[in-house]
VMD Tcl script that draws the C-alpha trace (Angstrom):
set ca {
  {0.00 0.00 0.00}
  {2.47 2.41 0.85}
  {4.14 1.80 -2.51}
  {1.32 2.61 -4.36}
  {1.35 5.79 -2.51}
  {5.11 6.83 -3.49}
  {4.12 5.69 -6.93}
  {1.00 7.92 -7.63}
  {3.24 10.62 -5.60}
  {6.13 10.27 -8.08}
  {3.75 10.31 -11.31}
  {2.41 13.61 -10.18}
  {6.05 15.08 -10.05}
  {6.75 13.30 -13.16}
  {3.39 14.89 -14.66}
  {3.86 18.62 -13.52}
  {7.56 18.09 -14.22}
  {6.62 17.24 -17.84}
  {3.85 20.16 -18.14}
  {6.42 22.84 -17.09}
  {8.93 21.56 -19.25}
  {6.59 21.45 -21.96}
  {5.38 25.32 -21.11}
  {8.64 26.89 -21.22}
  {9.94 24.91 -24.70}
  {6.67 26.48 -26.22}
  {6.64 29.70 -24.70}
  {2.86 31.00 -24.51}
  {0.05 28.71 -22.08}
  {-2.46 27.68 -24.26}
  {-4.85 30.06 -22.67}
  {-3.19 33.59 -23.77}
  {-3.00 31.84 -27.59}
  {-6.58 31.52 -27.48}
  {-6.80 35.44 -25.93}
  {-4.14 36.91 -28.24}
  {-5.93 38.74 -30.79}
  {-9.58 38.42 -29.18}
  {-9.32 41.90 -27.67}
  {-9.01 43.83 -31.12}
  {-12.38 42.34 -32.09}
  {-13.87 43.31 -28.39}
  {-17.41 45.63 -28.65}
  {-18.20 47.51 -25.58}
  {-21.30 45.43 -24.97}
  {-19.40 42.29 -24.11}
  {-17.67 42.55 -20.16}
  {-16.70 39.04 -20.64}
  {-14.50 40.08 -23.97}
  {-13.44 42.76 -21.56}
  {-12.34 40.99 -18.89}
  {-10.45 38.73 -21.22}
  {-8.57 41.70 -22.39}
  {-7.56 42.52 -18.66}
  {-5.96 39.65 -18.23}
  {-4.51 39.49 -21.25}
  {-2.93 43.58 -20.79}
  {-2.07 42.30 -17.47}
  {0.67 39.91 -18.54}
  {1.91 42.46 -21.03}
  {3.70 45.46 -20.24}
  {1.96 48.51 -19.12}
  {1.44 50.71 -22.18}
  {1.75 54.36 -21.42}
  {0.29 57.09 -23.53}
  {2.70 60.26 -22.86}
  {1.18 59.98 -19.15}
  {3.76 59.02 -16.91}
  {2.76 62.03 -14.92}
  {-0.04 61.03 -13.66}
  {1.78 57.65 -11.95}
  {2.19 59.87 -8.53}
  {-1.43 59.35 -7.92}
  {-0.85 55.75 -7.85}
  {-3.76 54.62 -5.02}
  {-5.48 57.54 -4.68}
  {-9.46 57.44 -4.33}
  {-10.95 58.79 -7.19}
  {-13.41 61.58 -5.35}
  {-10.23 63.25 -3.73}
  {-8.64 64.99 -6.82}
  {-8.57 68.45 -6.87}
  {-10.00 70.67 -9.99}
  {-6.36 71.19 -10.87}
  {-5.47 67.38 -11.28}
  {-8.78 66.25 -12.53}
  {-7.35 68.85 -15.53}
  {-4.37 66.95 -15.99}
  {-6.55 63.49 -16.40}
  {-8.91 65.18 -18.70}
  {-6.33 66.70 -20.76}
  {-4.80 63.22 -21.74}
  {-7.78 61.83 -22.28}
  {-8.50 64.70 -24.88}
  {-5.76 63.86 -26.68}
  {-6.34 60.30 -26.95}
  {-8.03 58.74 -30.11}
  {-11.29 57.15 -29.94}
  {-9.75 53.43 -30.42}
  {-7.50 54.64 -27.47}
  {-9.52 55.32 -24.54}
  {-10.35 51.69 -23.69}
  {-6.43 51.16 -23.50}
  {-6.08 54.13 -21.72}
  {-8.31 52.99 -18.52}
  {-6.70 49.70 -18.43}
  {-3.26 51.00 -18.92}
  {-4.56 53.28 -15.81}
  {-6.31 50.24 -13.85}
  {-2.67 47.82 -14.08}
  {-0.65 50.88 -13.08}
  {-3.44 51.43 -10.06}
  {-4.41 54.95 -10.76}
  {-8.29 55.65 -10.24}
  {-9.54 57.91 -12.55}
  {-11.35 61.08 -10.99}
  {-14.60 61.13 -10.60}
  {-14.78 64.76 -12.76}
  {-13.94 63.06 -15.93}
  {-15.74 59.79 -15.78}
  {-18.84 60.96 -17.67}
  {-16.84 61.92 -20.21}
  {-14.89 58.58 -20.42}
  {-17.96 56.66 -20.73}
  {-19.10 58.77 -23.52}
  {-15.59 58.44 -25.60}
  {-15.57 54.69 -24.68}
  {-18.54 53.99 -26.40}
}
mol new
graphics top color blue
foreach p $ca { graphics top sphere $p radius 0.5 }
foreach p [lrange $ca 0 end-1] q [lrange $ca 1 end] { graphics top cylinder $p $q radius 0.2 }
display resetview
């Protein structure tokens, strides 16, 4: 009995062994292939396709649109901007193009920056 235990022990080393192995000779999980080029295709009706995106933008390198500024509000609530800083969201999002904005929050989101409350109408419209 107590063989049979090492033995179904050592098979499940020998399996996960295998399956790492296996990962890092092909690179990618199967899992972010089937995500990679979903998001491009995303409409803004589908949180699902959204949330797919997330996680795929969160194993990528944050992309940063001229905005690096705004990283020193890194965990702030969004209702405790002043008008002043609000401004300095609302300006880069002014700048950004349509196809951007979505990007733009979720390059916000994985950096942890809340977006003011003062703009967030606006988002939502743009985002559409």
């Amino acid at each position: 009995m107590l063989y049979l235990i090492f033995l179904l022990i050592a098979l499940g080393l020998f399996a996960a062994l295998l399956g790492y192995v296996s990962q890092r000779r092909h690179g990618e999980s199967p899992i972010m292939e089937a995500l990679s080029g979903e998001c491009e295709t995303c409409s803004s009706s589908s949180s699902l396709c959204e949330q797919k995106c997330l996680m795929e933008a969160a194993t990528k390198p944050v992309e940063y649109f001229e905005d690096e500024e705004l990283d020193r509000y890194v965990g702030r609530p969004s209702d405790s901007y002043t008008e002043e800083e609000t401004q300095q969201f609302a300006e880069v999002l002014e700048t950004l193009r349509r196809d951007e904005v979505k990007a733009w929050n979720r390059s916000l989101i994985l950096r942890g920056i809340n977006m003011p409350d003062g703009i967030k109408d606006e988002f939502v419209t743009l985002a559409e």
